[in-house]
N, C-alpha and C positions, 0 to 999 in steps of 0.2 A: 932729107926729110921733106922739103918744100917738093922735091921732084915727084917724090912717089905719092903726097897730096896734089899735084897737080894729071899727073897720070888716072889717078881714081877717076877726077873729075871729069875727065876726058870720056873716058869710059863707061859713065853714068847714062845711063839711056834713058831718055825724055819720055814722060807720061802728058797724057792728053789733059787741057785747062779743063778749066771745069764748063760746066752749062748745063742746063736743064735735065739733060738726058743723065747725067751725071747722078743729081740731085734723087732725081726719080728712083734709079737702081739705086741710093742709100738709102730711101726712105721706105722704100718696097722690101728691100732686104731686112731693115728693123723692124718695122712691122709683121713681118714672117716668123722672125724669130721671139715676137712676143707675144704673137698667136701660137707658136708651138713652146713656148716657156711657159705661158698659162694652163697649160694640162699637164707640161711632164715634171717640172719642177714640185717634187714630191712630200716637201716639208715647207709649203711659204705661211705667210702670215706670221712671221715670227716677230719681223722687226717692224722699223716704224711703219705707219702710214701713210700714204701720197696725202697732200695738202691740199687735194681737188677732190671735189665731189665725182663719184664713181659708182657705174649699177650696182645690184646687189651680185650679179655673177662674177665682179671682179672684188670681192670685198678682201678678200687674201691675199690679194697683188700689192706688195705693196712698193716702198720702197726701195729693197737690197733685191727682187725682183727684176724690178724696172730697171736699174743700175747693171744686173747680170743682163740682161737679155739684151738690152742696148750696146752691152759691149760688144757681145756675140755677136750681134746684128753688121755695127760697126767693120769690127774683121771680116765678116762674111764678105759684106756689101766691098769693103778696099780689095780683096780678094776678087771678084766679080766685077769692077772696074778696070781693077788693073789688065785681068786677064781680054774681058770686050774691048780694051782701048787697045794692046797690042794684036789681037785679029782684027782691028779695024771696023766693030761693029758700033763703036763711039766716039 
């Protein structure tokens, strides 16, 4: 059991630390996806609302919005990290 946990390990292939550049492609990637979750997401305003004053164009974003689009974002963004860090453009 120990062995074939130590073999995985072996075998793991190292992702790049983090830094700024890093930062950037997740916040650029959340952001993306919360500019395209504001027009396609086709039933919002359901649930609660964000706790921070907001235009009137965002008055339907609310909450379960913010929470979907960020996760999107999130995946997106480790997706687009992982792949520029193994071509070496990070």
């Amino acid at each position: 059991m120990m062995t074939n946990f130590i073999l995985a390990v072996q075998s793991t292939p190292s992702t790049i630390d983090w830094n700024p550049s890093v930062a950037l492609v997740m916040i650029m990637s959340n952001l993306f996806c919360i500019a395209i979750g504001r027009y396609a997401i086709q039933n919002s305003g359901q649930g609660p609302s964000l706790p921070v004053p907001k235009p009137e164009v965002w008055d339907k974003f609310g909450l379960p919005e913010l929470l979907a689009t960020t996760s999107l974002g999130h995946i997106l963004g480790a997706g687009i990290i992982l792949g520029l860090g193994n071509a070496g453009v990070l």
